[in-house]
N, C-alpha and C positions, 0 to 999 in steps of 0.2 A: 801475615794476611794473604800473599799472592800464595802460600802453599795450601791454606786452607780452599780459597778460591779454585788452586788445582784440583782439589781431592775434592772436592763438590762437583766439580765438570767431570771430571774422573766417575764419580757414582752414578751421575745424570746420564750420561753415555751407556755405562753399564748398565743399567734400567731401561732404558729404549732399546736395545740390544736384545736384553729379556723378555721383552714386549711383542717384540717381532717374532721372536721365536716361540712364544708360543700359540701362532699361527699360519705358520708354516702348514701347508697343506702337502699330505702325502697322496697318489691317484695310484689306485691298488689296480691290479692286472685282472681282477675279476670280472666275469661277466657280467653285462643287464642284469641287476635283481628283475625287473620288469618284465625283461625279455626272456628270463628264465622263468616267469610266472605266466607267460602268455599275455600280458597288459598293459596298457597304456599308462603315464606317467599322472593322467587327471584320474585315475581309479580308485573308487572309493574304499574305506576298508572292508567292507562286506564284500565288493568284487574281489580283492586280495582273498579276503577266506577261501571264497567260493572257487576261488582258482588252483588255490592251493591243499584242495582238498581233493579236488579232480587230476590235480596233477599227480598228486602224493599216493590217489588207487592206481594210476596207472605206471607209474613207475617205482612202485614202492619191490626191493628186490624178492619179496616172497610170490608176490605176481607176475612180475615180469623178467623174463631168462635172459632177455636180451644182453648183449658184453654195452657193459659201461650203467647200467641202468643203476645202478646203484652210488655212483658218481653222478649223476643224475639226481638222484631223488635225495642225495647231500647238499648238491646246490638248491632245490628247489625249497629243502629246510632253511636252511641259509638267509636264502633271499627273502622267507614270508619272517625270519624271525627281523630281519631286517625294516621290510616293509610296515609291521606289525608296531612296532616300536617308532612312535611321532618323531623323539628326537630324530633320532637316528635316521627317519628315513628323511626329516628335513636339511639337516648337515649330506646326508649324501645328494641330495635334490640340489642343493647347492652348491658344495665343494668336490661331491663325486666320490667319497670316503665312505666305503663298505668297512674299513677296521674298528671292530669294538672297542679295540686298547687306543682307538689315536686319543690324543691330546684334548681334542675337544670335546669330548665324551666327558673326563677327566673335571675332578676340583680343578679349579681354581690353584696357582699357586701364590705361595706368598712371599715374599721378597723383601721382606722388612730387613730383616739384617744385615741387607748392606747399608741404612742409614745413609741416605742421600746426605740431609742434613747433618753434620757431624758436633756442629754444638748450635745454642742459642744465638753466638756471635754471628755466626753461617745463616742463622733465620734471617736475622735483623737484616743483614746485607741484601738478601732477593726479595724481602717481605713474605709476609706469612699466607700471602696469597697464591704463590709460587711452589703449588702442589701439585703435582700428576696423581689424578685418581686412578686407582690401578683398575676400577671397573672399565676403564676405556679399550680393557679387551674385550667388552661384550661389541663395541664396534668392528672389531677381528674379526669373529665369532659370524658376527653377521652381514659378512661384506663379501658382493658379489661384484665379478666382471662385468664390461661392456657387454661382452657378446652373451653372457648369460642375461643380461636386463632388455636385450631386444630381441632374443628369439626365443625366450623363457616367461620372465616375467608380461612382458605385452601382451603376450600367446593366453598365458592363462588371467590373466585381469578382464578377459570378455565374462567370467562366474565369480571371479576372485578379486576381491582389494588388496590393494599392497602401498606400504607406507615406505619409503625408501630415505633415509638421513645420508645424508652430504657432508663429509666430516673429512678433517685433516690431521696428520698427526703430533703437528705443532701449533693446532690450535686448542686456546687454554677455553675459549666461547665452547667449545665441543665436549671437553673437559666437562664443565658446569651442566651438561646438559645430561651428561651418562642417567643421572638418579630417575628427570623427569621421562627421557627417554624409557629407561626400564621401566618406571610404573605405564606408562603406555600401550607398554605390550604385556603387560600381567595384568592391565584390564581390560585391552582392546583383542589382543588373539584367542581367546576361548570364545569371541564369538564370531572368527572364521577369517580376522585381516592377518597379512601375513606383511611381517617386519624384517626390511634388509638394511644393510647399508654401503653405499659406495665412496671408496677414496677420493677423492675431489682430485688427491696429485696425482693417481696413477690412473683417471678415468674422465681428465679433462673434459672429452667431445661429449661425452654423457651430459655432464653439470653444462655446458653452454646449449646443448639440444631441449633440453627439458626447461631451460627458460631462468632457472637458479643464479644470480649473478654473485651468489657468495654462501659463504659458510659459518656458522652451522645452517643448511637449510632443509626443511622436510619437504616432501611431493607426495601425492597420491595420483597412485596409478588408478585406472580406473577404464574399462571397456577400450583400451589403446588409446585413451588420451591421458593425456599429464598436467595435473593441477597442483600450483604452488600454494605453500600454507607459508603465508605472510606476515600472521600473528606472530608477538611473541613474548606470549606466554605460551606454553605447551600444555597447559593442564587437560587431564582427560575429557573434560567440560566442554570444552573451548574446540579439541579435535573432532569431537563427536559432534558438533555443530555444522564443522566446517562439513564433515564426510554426511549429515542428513543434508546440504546444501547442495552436492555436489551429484548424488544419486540421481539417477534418470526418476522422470514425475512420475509416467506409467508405471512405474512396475509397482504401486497400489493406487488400485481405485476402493475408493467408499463404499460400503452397501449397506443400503438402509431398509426400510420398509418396503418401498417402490420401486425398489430394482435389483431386490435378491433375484426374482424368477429371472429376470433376464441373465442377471450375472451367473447362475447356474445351470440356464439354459445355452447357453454361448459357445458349449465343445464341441461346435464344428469349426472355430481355429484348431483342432487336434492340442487342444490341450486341456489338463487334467483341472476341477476347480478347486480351490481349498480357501476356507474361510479363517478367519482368525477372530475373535472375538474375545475383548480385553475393557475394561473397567477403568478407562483411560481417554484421551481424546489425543494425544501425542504415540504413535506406534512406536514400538520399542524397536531397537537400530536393530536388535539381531532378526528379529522379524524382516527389517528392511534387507538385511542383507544376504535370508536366505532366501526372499523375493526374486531379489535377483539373480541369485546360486542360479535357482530352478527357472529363472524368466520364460527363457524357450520350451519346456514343458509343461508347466502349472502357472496360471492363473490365480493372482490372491487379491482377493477381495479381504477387506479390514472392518468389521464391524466395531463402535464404540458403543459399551454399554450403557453409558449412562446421557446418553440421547434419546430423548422422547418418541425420536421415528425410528428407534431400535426393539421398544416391545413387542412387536409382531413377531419378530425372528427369536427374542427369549422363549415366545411361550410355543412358536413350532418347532423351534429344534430343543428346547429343555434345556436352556442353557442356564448356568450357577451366574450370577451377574458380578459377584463378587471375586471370580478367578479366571485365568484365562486359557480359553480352550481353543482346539485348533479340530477342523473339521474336514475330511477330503472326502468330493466326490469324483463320480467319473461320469459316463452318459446318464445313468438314473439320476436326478434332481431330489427324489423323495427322501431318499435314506442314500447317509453317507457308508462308508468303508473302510474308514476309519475315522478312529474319534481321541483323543485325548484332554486330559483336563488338567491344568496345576495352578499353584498360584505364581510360578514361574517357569517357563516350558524352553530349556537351555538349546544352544545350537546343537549339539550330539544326539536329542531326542526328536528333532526339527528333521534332522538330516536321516536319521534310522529311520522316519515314519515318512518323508519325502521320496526315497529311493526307489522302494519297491513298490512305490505307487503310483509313480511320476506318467506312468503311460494308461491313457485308456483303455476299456478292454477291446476296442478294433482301432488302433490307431490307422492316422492315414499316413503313407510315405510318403510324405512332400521335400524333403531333402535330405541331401543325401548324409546329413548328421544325424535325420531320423534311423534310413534304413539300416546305418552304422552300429545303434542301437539297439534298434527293433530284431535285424538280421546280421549280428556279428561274423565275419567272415573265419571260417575253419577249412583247415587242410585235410587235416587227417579225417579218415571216413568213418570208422570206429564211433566218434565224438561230432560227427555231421549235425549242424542244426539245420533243421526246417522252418522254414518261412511260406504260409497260408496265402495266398495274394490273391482276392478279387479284384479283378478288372471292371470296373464299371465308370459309372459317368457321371459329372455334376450336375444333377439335376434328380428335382424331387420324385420321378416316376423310377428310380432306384432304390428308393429310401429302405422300400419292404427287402429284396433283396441285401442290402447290408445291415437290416435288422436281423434278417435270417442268420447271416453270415454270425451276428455278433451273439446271437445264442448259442451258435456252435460253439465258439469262441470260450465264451463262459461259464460251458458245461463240460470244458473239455478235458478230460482227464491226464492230458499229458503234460510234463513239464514243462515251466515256459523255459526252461535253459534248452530244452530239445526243440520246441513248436513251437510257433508264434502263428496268430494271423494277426493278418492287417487290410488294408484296401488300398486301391490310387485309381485318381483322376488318371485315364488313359488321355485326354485331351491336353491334360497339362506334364506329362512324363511323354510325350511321343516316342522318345529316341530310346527308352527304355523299354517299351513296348514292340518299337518295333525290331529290334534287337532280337527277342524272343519270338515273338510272332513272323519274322522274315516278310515284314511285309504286306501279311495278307486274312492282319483281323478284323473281322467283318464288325460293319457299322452296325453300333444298337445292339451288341450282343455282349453280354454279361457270363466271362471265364473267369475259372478259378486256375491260378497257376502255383505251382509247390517248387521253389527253389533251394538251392544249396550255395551258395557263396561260398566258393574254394579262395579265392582270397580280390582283391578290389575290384579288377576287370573282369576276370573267367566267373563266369555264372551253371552251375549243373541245374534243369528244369526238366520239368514234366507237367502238362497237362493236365487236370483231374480227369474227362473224356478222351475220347478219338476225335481227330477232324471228322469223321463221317457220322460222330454220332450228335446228338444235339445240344451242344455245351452251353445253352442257354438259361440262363434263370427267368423268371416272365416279369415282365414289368409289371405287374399288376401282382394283386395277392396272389401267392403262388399257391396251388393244389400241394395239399397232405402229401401227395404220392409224392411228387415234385420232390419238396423237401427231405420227405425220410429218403427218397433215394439219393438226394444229391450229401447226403450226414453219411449213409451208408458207403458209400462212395468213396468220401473224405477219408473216411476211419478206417478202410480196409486197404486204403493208398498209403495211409502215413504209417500204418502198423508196417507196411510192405517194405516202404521205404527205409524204416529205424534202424531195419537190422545192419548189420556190420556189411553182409553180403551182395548187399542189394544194392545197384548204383544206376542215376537217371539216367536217365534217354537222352536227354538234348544236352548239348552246351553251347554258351553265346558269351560272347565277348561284349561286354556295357559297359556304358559312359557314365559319368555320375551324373545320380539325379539333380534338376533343376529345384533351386530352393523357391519354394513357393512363396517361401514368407520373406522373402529381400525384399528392402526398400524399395520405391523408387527414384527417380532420377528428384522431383518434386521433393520428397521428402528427405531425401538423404542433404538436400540446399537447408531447407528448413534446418535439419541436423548440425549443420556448419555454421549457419546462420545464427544457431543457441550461442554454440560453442565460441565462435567468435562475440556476440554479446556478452560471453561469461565472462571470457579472459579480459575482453577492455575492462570491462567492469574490476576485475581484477588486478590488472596493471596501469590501471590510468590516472595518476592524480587528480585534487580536486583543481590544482592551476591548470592543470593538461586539460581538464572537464569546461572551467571558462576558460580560456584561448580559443577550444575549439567553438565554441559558444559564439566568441566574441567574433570570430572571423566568420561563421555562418551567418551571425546578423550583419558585418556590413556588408556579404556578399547581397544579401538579401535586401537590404537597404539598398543599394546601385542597381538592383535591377528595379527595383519598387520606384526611384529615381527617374529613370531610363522608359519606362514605361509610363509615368507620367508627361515627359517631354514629346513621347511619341503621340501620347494621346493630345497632344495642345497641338502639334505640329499637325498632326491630321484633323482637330478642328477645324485650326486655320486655314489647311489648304480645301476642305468642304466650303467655308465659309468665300474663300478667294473666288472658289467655283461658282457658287451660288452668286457673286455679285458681277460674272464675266472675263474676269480677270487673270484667270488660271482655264488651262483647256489642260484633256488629259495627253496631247501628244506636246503638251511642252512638259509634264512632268515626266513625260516615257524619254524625251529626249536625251539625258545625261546617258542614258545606257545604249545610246548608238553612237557616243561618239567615236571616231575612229582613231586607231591607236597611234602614236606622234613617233616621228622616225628623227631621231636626233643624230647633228654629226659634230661631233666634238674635233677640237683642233690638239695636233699633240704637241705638245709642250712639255718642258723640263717638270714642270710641275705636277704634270698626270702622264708623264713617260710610265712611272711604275704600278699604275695603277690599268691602264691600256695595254702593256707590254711585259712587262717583268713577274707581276704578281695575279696575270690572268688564271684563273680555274681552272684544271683538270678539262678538257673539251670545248672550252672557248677560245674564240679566235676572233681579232681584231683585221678587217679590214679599211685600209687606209689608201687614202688618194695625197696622190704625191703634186703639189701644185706651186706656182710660181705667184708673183703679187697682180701682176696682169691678166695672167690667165685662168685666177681664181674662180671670177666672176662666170664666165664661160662655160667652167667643167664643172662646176659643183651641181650645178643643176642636171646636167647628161648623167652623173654616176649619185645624184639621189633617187631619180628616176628608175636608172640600171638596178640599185639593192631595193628597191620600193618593192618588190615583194619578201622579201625576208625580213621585214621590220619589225613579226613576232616572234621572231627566232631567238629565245632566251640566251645562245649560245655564242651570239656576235655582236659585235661594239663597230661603229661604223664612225671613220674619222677623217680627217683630212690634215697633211702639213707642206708648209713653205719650204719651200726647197731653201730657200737663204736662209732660211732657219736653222733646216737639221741637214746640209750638204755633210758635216762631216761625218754626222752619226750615222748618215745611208753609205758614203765612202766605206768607213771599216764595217758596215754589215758586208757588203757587196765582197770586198778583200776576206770576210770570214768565208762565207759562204763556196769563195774558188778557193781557200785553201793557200792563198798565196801570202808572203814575206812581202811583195815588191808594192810599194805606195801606190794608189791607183789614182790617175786623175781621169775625174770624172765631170762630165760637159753635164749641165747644171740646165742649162738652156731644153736640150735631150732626155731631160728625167720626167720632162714635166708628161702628164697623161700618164704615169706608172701607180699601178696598184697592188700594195703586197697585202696577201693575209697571212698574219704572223698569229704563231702559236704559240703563246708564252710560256705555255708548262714544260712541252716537249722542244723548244727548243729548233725550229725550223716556219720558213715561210716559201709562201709559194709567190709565184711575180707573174702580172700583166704587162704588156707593152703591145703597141701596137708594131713594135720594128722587132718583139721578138721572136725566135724562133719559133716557140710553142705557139703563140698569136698566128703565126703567118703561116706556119708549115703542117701545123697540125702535131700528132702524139706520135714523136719519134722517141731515139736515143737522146736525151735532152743533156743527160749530166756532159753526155763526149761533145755537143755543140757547143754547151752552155762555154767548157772548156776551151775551145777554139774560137771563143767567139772575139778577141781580141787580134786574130791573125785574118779575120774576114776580112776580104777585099771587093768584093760586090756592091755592098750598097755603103755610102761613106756613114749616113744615118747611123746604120749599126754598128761601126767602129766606132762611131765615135761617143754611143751610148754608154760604154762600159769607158772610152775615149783614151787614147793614148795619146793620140796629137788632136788638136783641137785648132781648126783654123775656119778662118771668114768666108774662106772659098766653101766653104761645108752647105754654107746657107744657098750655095747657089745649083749644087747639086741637082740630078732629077733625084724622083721619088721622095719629093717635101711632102710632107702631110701636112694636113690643117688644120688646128685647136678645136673646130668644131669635128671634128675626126676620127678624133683619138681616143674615142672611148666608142666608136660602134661596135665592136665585137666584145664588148665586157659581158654583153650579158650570156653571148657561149662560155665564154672561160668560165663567168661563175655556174653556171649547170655541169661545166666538165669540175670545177672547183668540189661541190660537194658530189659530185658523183666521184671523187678520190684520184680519178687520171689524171691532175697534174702534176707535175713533177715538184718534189720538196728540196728545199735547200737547207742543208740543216748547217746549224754554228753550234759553237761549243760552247759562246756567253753572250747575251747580250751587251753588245759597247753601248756607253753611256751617251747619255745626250745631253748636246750644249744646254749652258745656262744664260748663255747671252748670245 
């Protein structure tokens, strides 16, 4: 038995081994397919042709002599055959693999003959449930990095959905899921979602950023947000629910009888309209989701046919009510520009008939994704595109002039890969404007300018006029002459400019244009606002739904509570009023009463709470007193601190000298530094005030026999030191006291209990103005308990 058990772990090993391998990602040395095609990585296939066709005359070696040109126009074979090809160009979009021969191109292998299991008795022992489905390479297959899922995926999920599964590779839950996951994406990507998946072990921060707290779990990506699918069933039914849920509302509106003209009227958002009309009342997802492809340049309106405020629009556009057809206009509302008709109209036919119609025939530059498209930036001059730009203004005394404009426009015989025109708000592009004009175009005047985009900043331009001649269109209907000359004009400009030889006048360095169509500050809350709505909605249980419930009613309740108390209490004092009883300066009263200056006595019991455990910046001032002389001084030094009594940062106290004689003895021996026992005259403390700082660890001292009292701001710490060898006044010997005799009391220079505190209130204004001198110890000694 333990040998068989080897050789099954033995097989299992071998098989995940084999699993790995063939996933293994090779990164070939070749260049950009893209970059070799001149293109961007969201380029459609018909831009891939288009490029590779203009690329293929111009570097094809029978054209062109140039050394290398022919190494050249191998890569650019290469990369369209590349491009050209879905898989292929999806694996390399992913893993970066231009090789036709790698592995994943490749069958499938199969692996059967190593027989994990080796007999029946081998089943029996792990259960027959104890299977690796060997499709769990398609999770291989389609698993992407961190840094490819946030500067990749995010990036394109503003046109594109993506479904992303969270999988491990000892999970057996993941296992189970391979079959449903596969029909997923063989019914869900032919109509444009794009299916990855990420290792959960090798791509933690992902799985905890995206909100997943386990595995197996799916997410949709969607306009740079991330939405968890928390069902679980997978069935195509059930996804396709969640992702019509999840879709922004706007990107279709309804149109019925009463609001076709508008809805077709509506392209001055600079965008294209297109109808859809289907024999349904549910729009079909691919509909939705080419909606959204195109959101930023077409407009879809959804008509259902089998709605009663739908036969106006049967019988003006002739539509079959039984199939479903798709209709694009551009500025004319009368007749569209394209038409198509099926009983099923696939995303490939959606996308072929969207593409090259996506743009009006005078679009406006309102940002600068527009003028990205409208006027693709080219280096080479040979291959220069032209860009038409009228300058004009929002406002309807325009209008004729950019009607004019847009017949030129659509009679124009040149290609639109060479010429485009367009228009812009000059009030809302200033910086683009002024760029060009230096400055100094004149107000209410309607130019045509012709540029060249060499690549993002540098701009080549030209004029259709001279500044000295009259480059104006007329605001009003313009004269025949007007027109043909200003068409004549045009045509004998651009025929000028096409050629190879011919290169503009101006060049200006410009900013990117200002997107006109941004949210703003309003609506982008609103925005977060949904989103956050969505996700409770999404993550919140029905116990988390009452809890919060429960706790907003009894908040609500205690104010409902509180509010009625107040309103009985203000009866009542109305009705006090009304019988004499109450006046309003005895209710105003409580609020003048004046704040109470407490002096606490210090004691063993609030030592540490006075002393030891004081704040950061507080300080306890204490009066040092005897049982006689209490009486006396307590009133002199509440008087003295009676203006600091809202000073958050002081404790005001008083203690018995026969109380705490020894705990002031070892402060005083801390504070000089000294070893030798100090006897100290008890009688002589009394009228002493220290402010001690309990955090830092230093106090400062009043006395009326001391130096700082008497002398004023000298050298204090070399006094304080010598103050034990003084011989002048016996008083001050014998304060700190080495000998202590009866004869002391008959000395001159007695002071008098009522005395001993006149000068406190200078020391404290010198106290917080920081001039006196600190004593600092290195612990506080304890204080008696009896």
């Amino acid at each position: 038995m333990p040998a068989k058990l080897y050789r099954t772990a033995y097989y299992c090993t071998i098989r995940i081994l084999l699993l790995y391998a063939t996933t293994d990602v090779c990164k070939c040395a070749s260049n950009d397919p893209y970059a070799a095609l001149g293109v961007n990585s969201l380029a459609t296939t018909q831009e891939i042709r288009k490029a590779y066709k203009q690329m293929a005359k111009e570097w094809h070696p029978d054209k062109n002599q140039i050394p290398g040109a022919e190494a050249k126009f191998v890569e650019i074979k290469k990369s369209y055959e590349l491009l050209s090809d879905y898989n292929r160009r999806r694996i390399f979009d992913r893993h970066g693999i231009i090789d036709e021969d790698s592995h994943f191109l490749q069958k499938k292998h199969d692996y059967s003959e190593y027989d994990r299991f080796a007999s029946d008795q081998d089943e029996n022992i792990f259960g027959k449930q104890f299977i690796i489905d060997q499709d769990i390479v398609l999770y291989h297959k389609l698993s992407v990095t961190a840094n490819y899922f946030e500067n990749t995926i995010l990036l394109k999920s503003a046109k594109q959905l993506h479904i992303i599964m969270f999988y491990n590779d000892w999970c057996f839950q993941c296992t189970r899921l391979v079959g449903a996951f596969k029909k997923l994406i063989d019914v869900l990507e032919p109509l444009g979602i794009h299916f990855s998946t990420i290792n959960a072990a090798h791509e933690p921060s992902i799985l905890r950023k995206t909100g997943a707290n386990e595995i197996p779990k799916m997410i949709l990506v969607l306009n740079g947000q991330v939405f968890v699918y928390r069902e679980y069933s997978f069935t195509p039914q059930k996804v396709v629910e969640f992702i019509r849920k999840k879709l922004p509302y706007k990107i279709a509106q309804r149109v019925y009888d009463d609001n076709i003209d508008d809805f077709l009227g509506g392209w001055m958002d600079n965008r294209v309209r297109v109808l859809i009309l289907e024999p349904r009342s549910l729009i079909r997802l691919r509909y939705l989701l080419t909606a959204f492809a195109f959101y930023d340049r077409v407009a879809f309106g959804f008509v259902d046919l089998t709605k009663k405020n739908s036969k106006a629009i049967i019988e003006r556009l002739q539509i079959n009510p039984s199939l479903d057809t798709l209709l694009i206009f551009n500025e004319d509302s009368t007749r569209s520009i394209a038409r198509i008709t099926l009983s099923d109209i696939s995303t490939q036919i959606l996308t072929n008939m969207l593409t090259p119609n996506q743009f009006l025939i005078l679009p406006r530059l309102s940002s600068q994704d527009m003028l990205e498209s409208i006027c693709p930036a080219e280096w080479n001059r040979p291959r220069k595109r032209l860009c038409v730009i009228l300058i004009t203004e929002n406002s309807d005394e325009h209008n004729v002039a950019r009607g004019a404009m847009r017949e030129i426009a659509l009679h124009s015989r040149y290609s639109a890969e060479r010429v485009r025109f367009a228009y812009m708000f000059k009030e809302r592009q200033p910086n683009f404007i002024n760029a060009l004009s230096k400055g100094s175009f004149a107000k209410n005047r309607l130019q045509i300018v012709i540029i060249w985009r060499r690549d993002n900043t540098r701009v080549k331009y030209e004029w259709l006029f001279d500044a000295k001649q009259d480059a104006t269109l007329a605001s009003t209907v313009p004269a025949e002459s007007i027109m043909n000359t200003t068409k004549a004009g045009l045509t004998h400009k651009i025929q000028k400019l096409l050629k190879a030889s011919e290169a503009l006048s101006y060049e200006a360095f410009v900013q990117k244009l200002l997107d006109e169509h941004s949210q703003g500050i309003f609506s982008k809350w609103i925005t977060h606002l949904l989103y956050l709505v969505d996700y409770l909605s999404e993550n919140v249980e029905d116990e988390h739904i009452f809890a919060a419930f429960s706790l907003l009613g009894t908040i609500g309740f205690m104010f409902g509570v509180g509010y009625i108390l107040m309103y009985f209490v203000r009866a009542e004092e109305e009705h006090l009023k009304a019988q004499g009883h109450l006046t309003d300066e005895t209710i105003r009263k409580p609020n003048n009463i004046t704040p109470e200056l407490k002096l606490y006595e210090l004691r063993a019991e609030k030592y540490n709470g006075m002393v030891r455990l004081l704040k950061p910046g507080c300080r306890t001032l204490l009066l040092i007193t005897d049982v006689q002389s209490r009486t006396k001084l307590l009133p002199h030094f509440h008087k003295a601190v009676w203006p600091y009594r809202k000073t958050k940062t002081l404790l005001f106290g008083h203690m018995l000298i026969e109380k705490g004689l020894s705990w002031y003895t070892e402060l005083l021996r801390l504070s000089l530094c000294s070893t030798e026992k100090l006897q100290v005259n008890p009688r002589n403390c009394v009228g002493t005030v220290i402010a001690l700082n309990g955090h830092r660890k230093y106090f400062c001292m009043y006395h009326a026999k001391h130096p700082e009292s008497v002398r004023g701001t000298k050298r204090l710490l070399k006094m304080t030191k010598q103050l034990l060898n003084l011989n002048d006044d016996p008083e001050v010997g014998t304060f700190l006291g080495t000998s202590y005799s009866e004869e002391s009391d008959a000395e001159i220079n007695i002071l008098l209990e009522d005395n001993l505190l006149d000068s406190l209130e200078n020391w404290l204004e010198r106290l917080f103005d920081g001039t006196t001198h600190k004593y600092y110890v290195n612990y506080w000694p304890d204080f008696p308990t009896k």
